[in-house]
N, C-alpha and C positions, 0 to 999 in steps of 0.2 A: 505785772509780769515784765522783767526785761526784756531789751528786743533778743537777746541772744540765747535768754532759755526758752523763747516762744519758735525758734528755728528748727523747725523738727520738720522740714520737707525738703524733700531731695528734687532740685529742677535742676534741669538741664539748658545754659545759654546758646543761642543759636544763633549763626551769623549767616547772611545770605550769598551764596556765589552765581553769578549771574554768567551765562554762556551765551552768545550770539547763537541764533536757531537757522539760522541763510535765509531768512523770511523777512528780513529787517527789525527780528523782535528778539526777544531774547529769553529762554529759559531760567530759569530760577530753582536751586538745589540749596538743600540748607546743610550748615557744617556743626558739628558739635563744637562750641569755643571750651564752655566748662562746665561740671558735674558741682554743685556748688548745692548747701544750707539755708533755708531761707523758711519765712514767718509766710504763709499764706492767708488773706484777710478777704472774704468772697463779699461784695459790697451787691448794691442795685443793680438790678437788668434792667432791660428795658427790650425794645424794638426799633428798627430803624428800616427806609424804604432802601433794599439794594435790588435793584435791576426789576423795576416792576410787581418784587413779591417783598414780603416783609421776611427781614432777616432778626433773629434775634441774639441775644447778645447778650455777656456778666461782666461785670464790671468788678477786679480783683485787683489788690495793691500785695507788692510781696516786698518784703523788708528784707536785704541781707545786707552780710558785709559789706564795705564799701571795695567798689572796686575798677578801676580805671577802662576806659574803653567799650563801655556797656553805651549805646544808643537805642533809638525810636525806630533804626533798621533791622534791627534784630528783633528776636523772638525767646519764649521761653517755651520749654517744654513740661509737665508737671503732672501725673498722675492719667496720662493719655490725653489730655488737653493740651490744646496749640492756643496757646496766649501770645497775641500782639502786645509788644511794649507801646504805648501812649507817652507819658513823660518818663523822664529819670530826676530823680530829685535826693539834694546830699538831707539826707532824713535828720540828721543831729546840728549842720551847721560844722560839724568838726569834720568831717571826712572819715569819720569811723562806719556809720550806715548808711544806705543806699534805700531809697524805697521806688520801686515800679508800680508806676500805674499802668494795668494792662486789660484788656480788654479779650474775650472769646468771640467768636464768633459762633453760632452753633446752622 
């Protein structure tokens, strides 16, 4: 199948804005960037130690157009799951697709 008839999920890209909280720390809100097309590909989980308990975890790669300005500080939104981006990778070599490896946390 091509990557462009396999694109039949609607995520939302998320960028983070970061506010001083008068604590020395700073809060964290996230902004809608774009409502965008994309291939969703749900890979291994696994489990990992976060903070003394076991946290677990899916490992998802989503394929979409290629598109400029997407990083590993952003997030994706997808069907009420909150996906951290891990890498961004040009998926063709040509700058037509884009593929994210992202990661849930659950």
């Amino acid at each position: 199948m091509s990557a462009i008839a396999g694109m039949r999920e609607r995520v939302t890209l998320q960028s983070p804005a970061r506010a001083a909280d008068g604590a020395g720390g700073a809060d964290v809100s996230w902004t809608d960037v774009a409502t965008i097309w994309a291939q969703v590909e749900e890979g291994a989980g696994g489990e990992r130690l976060a903070g003394e308990r076991l946290a677990a975890r899916a490992a998802l790669t989503l394929t979409l157009r290629y598109r400029v300005g997407i990083t590993t500080e952003m997030r994706v939104l997808w069907s009420g799951r909150v996906l951290n981006i891990r890498a961004v990778r040009d998926a063709d070599g040509r700058k037509r697709f884009l593929t994210l490896e992202c990661e849930e946390e659950r």
